[in-house]
Structures are given as C-alpha cells and as structure tokens.
C-alpha positions as CSV (number, residue, x, y, z in Angstrom):
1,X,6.0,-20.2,18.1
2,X,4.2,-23.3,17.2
3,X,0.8,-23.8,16.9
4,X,-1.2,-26.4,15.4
5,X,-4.4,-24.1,15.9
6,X,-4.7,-20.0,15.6
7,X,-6.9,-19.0,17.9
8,X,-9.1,-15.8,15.9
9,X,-11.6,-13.2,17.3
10,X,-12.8,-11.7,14.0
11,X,-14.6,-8.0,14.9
12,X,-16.7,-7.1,12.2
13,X,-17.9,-3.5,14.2
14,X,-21.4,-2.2,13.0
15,X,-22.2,-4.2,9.8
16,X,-21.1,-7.5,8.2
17,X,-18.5,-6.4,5.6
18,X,-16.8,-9.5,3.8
19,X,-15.6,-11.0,7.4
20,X,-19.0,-13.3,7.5
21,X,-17.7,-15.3,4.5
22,X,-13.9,-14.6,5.5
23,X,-14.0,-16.5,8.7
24,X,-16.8,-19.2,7.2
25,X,-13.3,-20.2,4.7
26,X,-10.9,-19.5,7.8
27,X,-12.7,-22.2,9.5
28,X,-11.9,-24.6,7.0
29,X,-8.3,-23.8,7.1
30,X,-8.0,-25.2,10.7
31,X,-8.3,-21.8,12.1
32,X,-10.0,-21.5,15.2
33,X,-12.8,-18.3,14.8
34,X,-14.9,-16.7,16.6
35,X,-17.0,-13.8,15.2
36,X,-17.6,-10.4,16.9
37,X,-20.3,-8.5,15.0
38,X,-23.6,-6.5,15.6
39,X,-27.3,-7.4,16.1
40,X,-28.3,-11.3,15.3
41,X,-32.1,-11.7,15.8
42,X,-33.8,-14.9,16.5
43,X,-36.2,-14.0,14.3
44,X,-35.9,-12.5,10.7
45,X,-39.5,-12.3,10.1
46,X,-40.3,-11.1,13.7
47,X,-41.7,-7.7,14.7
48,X,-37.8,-6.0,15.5
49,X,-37.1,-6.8,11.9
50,X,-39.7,-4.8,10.9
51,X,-39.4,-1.8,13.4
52,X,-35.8,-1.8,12.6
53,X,-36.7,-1.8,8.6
54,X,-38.9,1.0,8.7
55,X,-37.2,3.1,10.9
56,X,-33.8,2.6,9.4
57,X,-35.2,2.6,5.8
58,X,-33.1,-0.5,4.7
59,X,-35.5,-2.4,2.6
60,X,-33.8,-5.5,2.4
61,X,-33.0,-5.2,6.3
62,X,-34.0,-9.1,6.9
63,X,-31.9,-10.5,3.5
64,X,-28.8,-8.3,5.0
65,X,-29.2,-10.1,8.3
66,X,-29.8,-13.3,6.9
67,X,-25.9,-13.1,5.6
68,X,-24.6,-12.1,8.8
69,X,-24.9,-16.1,10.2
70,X,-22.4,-18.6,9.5
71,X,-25.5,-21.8,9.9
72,X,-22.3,-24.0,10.0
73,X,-21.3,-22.5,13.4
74,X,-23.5,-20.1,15.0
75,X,-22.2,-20.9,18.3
76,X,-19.1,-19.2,17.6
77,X,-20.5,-15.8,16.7
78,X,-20.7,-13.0,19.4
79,X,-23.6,-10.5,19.3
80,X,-23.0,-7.4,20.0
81,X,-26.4,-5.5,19.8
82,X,-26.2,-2.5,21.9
83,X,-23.8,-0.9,20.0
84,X,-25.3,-1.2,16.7
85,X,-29.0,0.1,18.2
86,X,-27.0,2.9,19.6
87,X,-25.0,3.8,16.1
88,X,-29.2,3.6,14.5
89,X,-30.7,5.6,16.9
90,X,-27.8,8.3,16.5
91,X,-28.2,8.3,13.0
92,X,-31.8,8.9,12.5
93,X,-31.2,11.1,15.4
94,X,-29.0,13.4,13.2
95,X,-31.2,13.0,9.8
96,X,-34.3,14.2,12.1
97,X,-32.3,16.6,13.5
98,X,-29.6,18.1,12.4
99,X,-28.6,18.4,15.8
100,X,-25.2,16.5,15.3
101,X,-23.7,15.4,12.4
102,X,-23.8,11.9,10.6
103,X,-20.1,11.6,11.2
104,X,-20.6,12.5,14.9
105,X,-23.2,9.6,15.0
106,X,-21.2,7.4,13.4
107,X,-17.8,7.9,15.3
108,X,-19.4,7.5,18.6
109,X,-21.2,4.3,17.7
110,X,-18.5,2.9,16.2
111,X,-16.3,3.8,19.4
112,X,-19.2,2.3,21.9
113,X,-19.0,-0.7,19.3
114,X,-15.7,-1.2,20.4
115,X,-15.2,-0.4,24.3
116,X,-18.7,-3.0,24.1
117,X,-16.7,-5.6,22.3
118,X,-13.3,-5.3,24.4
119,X,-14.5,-7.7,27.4
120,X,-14.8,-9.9,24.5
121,X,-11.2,-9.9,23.4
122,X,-8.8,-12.3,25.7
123,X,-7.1,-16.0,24.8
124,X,-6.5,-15.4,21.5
125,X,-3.8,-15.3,19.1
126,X,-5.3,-12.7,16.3
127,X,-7.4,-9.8,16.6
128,X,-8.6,-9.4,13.1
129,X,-10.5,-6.1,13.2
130,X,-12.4,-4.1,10.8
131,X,-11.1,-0.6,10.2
132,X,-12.9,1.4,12.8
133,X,-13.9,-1.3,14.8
134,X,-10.9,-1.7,17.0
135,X,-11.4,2.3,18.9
136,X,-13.0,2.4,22.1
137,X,-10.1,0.6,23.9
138,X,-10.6,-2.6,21.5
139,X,-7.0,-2.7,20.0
140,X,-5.6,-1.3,23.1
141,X,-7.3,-4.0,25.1
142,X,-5.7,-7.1,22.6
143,X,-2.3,-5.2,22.7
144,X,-2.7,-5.9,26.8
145,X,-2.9,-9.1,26.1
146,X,-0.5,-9.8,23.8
147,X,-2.3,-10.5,20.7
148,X,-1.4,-9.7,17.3
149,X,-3.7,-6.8,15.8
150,X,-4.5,-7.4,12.0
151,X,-6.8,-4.7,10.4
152,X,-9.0,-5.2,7.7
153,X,-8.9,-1.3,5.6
154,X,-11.3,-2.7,2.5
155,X,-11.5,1.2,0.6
156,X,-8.7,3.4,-0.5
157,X,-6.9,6.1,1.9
158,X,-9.0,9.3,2.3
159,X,-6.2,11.5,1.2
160,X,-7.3,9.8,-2.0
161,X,-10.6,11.3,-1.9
162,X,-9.4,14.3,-0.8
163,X,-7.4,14.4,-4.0
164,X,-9.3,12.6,-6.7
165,X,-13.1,12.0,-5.8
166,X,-14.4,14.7,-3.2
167,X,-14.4,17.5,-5.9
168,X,-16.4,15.9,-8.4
169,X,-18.8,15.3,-5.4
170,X,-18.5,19.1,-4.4
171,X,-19.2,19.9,-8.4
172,X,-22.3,18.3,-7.8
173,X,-23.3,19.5,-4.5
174,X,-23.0,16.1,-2.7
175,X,-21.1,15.7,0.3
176,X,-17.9,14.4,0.3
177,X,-18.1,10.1,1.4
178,X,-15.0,9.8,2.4
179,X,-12.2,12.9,3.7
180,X,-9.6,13.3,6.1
181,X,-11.6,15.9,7.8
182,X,-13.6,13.5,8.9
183,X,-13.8,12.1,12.9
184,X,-14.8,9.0,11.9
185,X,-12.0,8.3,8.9
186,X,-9.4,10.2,11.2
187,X,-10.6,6.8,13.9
188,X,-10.6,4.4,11.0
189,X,-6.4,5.7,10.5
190,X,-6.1,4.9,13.9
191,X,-6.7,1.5,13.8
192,X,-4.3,1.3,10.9
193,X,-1.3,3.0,12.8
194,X,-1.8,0.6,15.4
195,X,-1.7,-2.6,13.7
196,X,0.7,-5.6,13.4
197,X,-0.3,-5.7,10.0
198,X,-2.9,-3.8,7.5
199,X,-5.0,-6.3,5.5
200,X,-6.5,-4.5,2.0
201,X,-8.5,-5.9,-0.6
202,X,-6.4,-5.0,-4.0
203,X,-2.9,-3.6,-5.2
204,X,-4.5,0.0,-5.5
205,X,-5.6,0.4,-2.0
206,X,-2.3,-0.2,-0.9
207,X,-0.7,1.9,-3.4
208,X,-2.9,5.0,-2.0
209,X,-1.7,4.1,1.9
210,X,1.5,4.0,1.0
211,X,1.5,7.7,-1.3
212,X,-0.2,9.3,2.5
213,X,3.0,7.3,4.2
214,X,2.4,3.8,5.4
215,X,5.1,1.5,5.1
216,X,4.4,-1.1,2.4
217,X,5.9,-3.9,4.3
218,X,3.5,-3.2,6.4
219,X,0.7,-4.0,4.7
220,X,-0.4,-7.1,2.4
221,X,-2.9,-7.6,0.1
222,X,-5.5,-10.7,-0.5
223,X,-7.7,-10.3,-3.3
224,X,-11.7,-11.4,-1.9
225,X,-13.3,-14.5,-3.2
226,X,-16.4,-15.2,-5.9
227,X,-18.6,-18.0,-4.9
228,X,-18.6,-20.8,-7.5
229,X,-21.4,-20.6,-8.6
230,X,-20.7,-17.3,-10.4
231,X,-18.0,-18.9,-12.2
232,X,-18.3,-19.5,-16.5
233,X,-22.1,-18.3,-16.6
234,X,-21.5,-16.8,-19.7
235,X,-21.4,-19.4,-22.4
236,X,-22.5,-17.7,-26.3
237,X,-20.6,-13.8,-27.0
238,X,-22.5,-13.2,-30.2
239,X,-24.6,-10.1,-29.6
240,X,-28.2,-9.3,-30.7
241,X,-29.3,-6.6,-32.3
242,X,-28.3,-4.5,-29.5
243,X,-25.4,-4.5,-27.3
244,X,-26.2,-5.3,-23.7
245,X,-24.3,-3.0,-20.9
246,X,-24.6,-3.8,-17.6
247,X,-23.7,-2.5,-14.6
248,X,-24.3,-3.9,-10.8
249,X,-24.3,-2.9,-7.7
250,X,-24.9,1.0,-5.9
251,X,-25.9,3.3,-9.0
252,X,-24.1,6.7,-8.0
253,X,-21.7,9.6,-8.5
254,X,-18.8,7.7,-7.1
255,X,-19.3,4.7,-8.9
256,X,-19.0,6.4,-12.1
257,X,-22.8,6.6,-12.8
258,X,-22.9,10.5,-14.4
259,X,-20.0,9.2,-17.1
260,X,-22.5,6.3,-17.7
261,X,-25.1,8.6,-18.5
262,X,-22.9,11.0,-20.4
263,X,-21.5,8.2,-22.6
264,X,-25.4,6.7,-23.1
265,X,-26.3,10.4,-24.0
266,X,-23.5,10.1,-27.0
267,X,-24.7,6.8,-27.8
268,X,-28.1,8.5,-28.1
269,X,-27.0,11.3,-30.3
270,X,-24.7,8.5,-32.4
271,X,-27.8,6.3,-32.6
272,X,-25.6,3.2,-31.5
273,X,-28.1,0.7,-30.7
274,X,-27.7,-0.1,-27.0
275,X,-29.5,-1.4,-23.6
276,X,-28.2,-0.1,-20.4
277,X,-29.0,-2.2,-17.4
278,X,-28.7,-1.0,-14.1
279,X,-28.9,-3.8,-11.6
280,X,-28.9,-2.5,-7.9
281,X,-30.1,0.5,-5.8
282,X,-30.0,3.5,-7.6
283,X,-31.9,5.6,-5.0
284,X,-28.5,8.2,-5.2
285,X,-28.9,8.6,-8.6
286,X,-32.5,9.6,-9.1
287,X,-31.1,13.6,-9.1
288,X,-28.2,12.3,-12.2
289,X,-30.9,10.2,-14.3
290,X,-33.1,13.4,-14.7
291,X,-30.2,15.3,-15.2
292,X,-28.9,13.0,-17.7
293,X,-31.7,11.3,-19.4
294,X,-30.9,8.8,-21.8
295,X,-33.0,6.6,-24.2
296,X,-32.6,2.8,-23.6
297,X,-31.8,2.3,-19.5
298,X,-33.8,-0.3,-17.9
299,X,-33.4,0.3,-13.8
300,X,-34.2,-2.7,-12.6
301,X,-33.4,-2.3,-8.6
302,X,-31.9,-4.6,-6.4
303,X,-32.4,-8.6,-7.0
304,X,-31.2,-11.5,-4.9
305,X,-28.1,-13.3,-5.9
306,X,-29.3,-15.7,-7.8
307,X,-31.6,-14.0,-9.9
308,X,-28.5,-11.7,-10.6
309,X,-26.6,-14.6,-13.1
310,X,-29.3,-14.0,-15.2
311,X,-28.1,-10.8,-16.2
312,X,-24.3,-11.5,-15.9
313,X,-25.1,-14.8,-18.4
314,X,-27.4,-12.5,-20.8
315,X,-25.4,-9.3,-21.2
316,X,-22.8,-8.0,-23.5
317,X,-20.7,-6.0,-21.6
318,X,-19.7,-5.1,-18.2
319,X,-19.2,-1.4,-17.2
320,X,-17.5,-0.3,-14.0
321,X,-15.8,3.3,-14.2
322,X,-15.5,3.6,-10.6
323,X,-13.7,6.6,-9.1
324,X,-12.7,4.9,-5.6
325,X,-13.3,1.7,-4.2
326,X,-11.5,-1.3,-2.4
327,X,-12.3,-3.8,-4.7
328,X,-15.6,-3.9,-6.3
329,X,-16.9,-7.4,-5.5
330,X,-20.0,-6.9,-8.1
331,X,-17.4,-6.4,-10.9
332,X,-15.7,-9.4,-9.6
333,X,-18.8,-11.1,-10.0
334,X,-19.0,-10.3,-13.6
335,X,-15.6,-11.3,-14.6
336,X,-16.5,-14.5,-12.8
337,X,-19.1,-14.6,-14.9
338,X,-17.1,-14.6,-18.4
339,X,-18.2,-11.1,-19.7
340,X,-16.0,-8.5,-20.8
341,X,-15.1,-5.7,-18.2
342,X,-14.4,-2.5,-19.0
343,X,-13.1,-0.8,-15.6
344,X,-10.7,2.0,-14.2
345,X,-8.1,1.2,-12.4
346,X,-9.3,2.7,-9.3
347,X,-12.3,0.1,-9.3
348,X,-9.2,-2.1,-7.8
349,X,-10.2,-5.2,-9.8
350,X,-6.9,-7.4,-10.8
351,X,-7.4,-6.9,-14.6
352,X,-4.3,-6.8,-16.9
353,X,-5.6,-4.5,-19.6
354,X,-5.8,-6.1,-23.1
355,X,-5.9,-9.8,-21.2
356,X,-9.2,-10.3,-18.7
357,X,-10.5,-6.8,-19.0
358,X,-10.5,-3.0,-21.2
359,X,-8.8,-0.5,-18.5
360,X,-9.8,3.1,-19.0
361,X,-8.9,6.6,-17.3
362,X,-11.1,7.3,-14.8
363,X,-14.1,10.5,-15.2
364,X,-13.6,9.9,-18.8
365,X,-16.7,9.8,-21.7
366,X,-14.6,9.7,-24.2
367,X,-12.8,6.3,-23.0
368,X,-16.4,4.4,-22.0
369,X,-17.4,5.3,-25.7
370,X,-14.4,4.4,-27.3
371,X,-14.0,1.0,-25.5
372,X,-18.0,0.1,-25.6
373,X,-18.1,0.6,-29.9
374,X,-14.5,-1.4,-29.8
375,X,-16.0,-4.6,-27.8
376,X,-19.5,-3.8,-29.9
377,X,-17.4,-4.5,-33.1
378,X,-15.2,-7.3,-32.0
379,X,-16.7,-10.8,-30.9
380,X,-13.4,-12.1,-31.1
381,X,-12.5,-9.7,-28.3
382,X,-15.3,-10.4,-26.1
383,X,-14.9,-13.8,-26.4
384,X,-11.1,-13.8,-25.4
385,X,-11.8,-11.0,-22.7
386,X,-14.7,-13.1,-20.9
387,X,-13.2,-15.7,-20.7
388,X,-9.4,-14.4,-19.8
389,X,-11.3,-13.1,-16.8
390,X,-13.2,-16.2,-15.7
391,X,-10.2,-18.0,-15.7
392,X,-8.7,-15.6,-14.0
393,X,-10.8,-15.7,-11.4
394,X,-11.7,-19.2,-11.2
395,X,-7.6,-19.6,-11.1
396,X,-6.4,-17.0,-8.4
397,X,-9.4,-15.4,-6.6
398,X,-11.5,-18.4,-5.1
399,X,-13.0,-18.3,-0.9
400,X,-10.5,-21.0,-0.4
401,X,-7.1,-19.4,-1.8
402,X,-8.3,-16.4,0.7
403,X,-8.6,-18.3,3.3
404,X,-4.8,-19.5,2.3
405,X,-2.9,-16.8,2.0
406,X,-4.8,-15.2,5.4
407,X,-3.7,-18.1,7.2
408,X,-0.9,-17.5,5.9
409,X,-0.5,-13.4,7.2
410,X,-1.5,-15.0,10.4
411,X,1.4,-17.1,10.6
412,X,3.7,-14.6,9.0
413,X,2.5,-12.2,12.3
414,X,2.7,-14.7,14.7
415,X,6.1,-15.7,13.1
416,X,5.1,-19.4,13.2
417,X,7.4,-21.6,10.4
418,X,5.6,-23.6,7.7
C-alpha cells in the first residue's frame, strides 16, 4: 500500500485522555486527523458550563474543556455530546441513587458513546480508539470497512489490580478502581482482543498484558510527550535548610499517598527536617491525612500548568510511589523538570535506576525513607539524577518523537514501506 497521506479518525470516547495533544503532533507529521471526542461548548464561560460544573462537581470543568480544542484545527474535531450527557446523568443518577451501579453507568455510556460515534467512522485508513471507546458496534463498524483498528490501553491490565493494588484498597475499605469483575474493564478487554494493534504508554503496561496472555508482538509501546517548556526548570540542587518533597498530581491510596504519610510520620519521629508538598487534588485522601497526620505537609490543591514549574524549579525531591499506573505524566513532568525522582516501577516512568531516577519497591516505608535521607545527604546525587532525567527526557520523550514513532505503527499496520 502506498500512501502519501494516512487518513486518522482519532475516538477519544467520554473524556479527552492524551489523544487531544496526540493528534495536535500527528498533524504535523502529515497525518491526516480527525478527532472523535465528547461535548465541545461554544462557550466556556456560558450558563451549560456552569450547570454542568455544579452538577458534576468538577471544579475545573471549564479549564478541562478548554484542553479538549486543538485552536489550530477545530474544524476537524467531531462532537459527540449526547453520549457524554448521557454517561453524566447516569452517574449522578447512581451516586443519588444507588439504584445502579457506577460501573453500570459507566459501561452503558461508554457503549452509547460508541454506537453514537460509528456513523462517524467511514474513508479512513486508522481507527485509533481509546480503550472502551470502540463498544457499541464502533470497532465492528471500522472492521466493515476495512480499516485498521489501533487501541490506545493507557493503564495496566486489571488482572494486575486484581493481584497487586485491589487488596490494599479492600484493607482500607475503598472500592476496588480497577478489576476484572468489572463490566466496564471486561468492555475495555474487548476492544483490546479486537485490535490490529494495542498502543500502551510504557514497558510495564505491556509487561502486565502480556503475564494475563496478550501476545507481545501485538502490542507496541510509545512513551507520551512533555511540553518544552517543562524542560531544564531546575537550575541550583543545593538544599535549604529543609529538604523539599514534592509530589503532583491526584493525592490517594493508589498513588502511594498512605506510604507518603507513613514515611513523613518516621521523618516526624526522626526529626529529619522536611516540607512535604502536595500539588493537586487531594479530595481522596482527606480520610488518610487524618489518619496519618504528619508535621510539615503543605496541601496546596490543584494549580494551572504554569504556576506548577514553580514548584518543580523550587523543590528538592520528587516522590512518586505509585502502585499502578500507565505512565504518570506528572512524574514525567518532574523529570522534565531536572529534579531527582524517586519512583516504583509500577509508576511506568522510563527511569534506569541509579542513572535518571532512585527505583524503589512498591508499598514500601522503609524504601521512601531510605532513598529520601540518601538524596538529603548527597548533592552530588541530585545534581547528576536531575539532570540524567531532563536529558533523558528532553532526548527521547518529546510531542514530536511521539508523533514519529505513531506514524510509524500506522505504517507498520497498514504495511506501507519507508
């Protein structure tokens, strides 16, 4: 086949995801793109906004929104609004409720959001669908029509969770976020048996497809971008009196947060002088910080982007002990950045330990504290961990080598030679 332009349909379901920036770079790899996604108002300061807001409780509703355009070509986005009302109403349904379950919500808007979007899908080359998006008839509609089906899976297998993350959860009486049991995740599976190709966001998710049976050749891995301007921030690794931890993005159990709190506790007991910065919603955690109180924590909610390099540029230390993710784009951020990271391996970030980052076991104290008072006593460390990482980053996981090496799965499905 030979093409000099790859026709796209890029389904984004209920939500925006990473695919709003994806096909922004796509574009500028002579990919042709069009964008299927959810509700685009007119107006971001208008009355629906702030309906929407209050009844969905997303404070920053309008900024979220706001990153759903792509200004440089809005004509080639698809709104699909129904489907997303729908999924809204079914959910607040269910919290008011209790009538049906979140997951039931959730799987039939999702599935709506994809029988809505099928008339949609015709004359392309690519369906590049987000994992739960393509149900409904969506992928089933593109297979009609003989176009190649790539899905975007962006967390790790929930046999994962089942295994490593849903019974620290059930310790603390939460309910599990991601299982196998679950109607929705079973639909999100679906989507990944029937594609041409499975697109992930780090080595580890595809290691945990592959343990619950996928074929590795059929899956490939591209890392997500940092925007440039995140890049080098962090200039001076000489520490004041205290040593500045920070930690971005959603504050909670998964995320590591009560072996934050544990290890600050130790630090408290120690009287290692510290400042814990929590950057980023940490409405799921309110139950964990008064279970865990600790001495010097400074929760300072969610900020805008810019107003985040601030903290990246002023901080010591970077702290991530995820228990599951994709790839944390926050801890990306901070490696960006040129602070020292000190992450688990299941946080998926591409850190060699010892080189760009400190690796640690994950749902371990011990480990946080050990690697916090070794980077606390070592400026020579920092230093050469900070920047290891922003050159790493700046090197290998730039917008524009995504958009590459997508292009390049593209081709590799469509079997079109370089």
């Amino acid at each position: 086949m030979n093409k000099s332009r790859i026709k796209v349909l890029i389904s984004t379901g209920n939500g925006r995801l990473h695919l709003i920036m994806s096909a922004k770079y796509l574009m500028k790899h002579n990919i042709d793109v069009h964008i299927l996604t959810g509700w685009l108002p007119r107006n971001l300061d208008g009355m629906l906004i702030k309906v929407a807001t209050f009844l969905t409780k997303h404070r920053n509703l309008a900024a979220g929104m706001k990153k759903r355009f792509m200004h440089e070509s809005r004509s080639s986005m698809i709104s699909c609004p129904i489907p997303e009302f729908l999924t809204q109403f079914l959910l607040l349904f269910s919290r008011k409720t209790k009538l049906i379950t979140k997951d039931t919500a959730v799987t039939i808007g999702w599935s709506f959001f994809g029988w809505y979007s099928s008339r949609y899908i015709n004359n392309y080359d690519i369906f590049h669908v987000r994992a739960g998006a393509g149900r409904g008839g969506a992928i089933k509609k593109a297979i009609m029509n003989n176009i190649k089906v790539v899905v975007d899976a962006s967390i790790a297998h929930p046999s994962f969770f089942d295994r490593n993350v849903n019974s620290e959860l059930q310790r603390n009486n939460q309910d599990p976020f991601i299982t196998l049991e679950s109607k929705f995740w079973k639909m999100v599976l679906e989507d990944c048996y029937s594609a041409d190709m499975i697109l992930v966001n780090s080595e580890f998710v595809k290691q945990t497809f592959v343990e619950s049976g996928f074929d590795k050749n059929k899956i490939r891995v591209v890392y997500l971008g940092v925007r440039k301007d995140f890049y080098k921030l962090k200039a001076l690794y000489e520490k004041e009196k205290v040593l500045n931890i920070l930690f971005t993005g959603s504050f909670e159990l998964r995320k590591g947060a009560e072996y934050i709190l544990k290890a600050a506790q130790k630090f408290d007991q120690e009287g290692f002088a510290y400042k814990l910065t929590i950057v980023g919603s940490s409405s799921d955690a309110e139950w964990l910080l008064k279970k865990y109180p600790v001495k010097h924590i400074d929760i300072v909610g969610h900020v805008p982007q810019d107003q985040l390099k601030s903290y990246l540029s002023s901080s010591d230390v970077y702290l991530f002990p995820s228990l599951a993710e994709g790839c944390a784009s926050s801890a990306m951020e901070a490696m960006a950045a040129g602070l020292p990271v000190i992450v688990t391996n299941e946080s998926g970030l591409p850190v060699i330990d010892g080189r760009d980052g400190l690796k640690i076991p994950s749902m371990s104290v011990h480990h946080i504290v050990e690697s916090i008072y070794r980077l606390d006593n070592d400026i020579k460390l920092r230093k050469i961990l900070g920047e290891n990482a922003a050159n790493t980053i700046a090197e290998k996981y730039s917008w524009d080598l995504y958009a590459q090496k997508v292009t390049g799965i593209y081709k590799e499905v469509l079997k079109i030679e370089e």
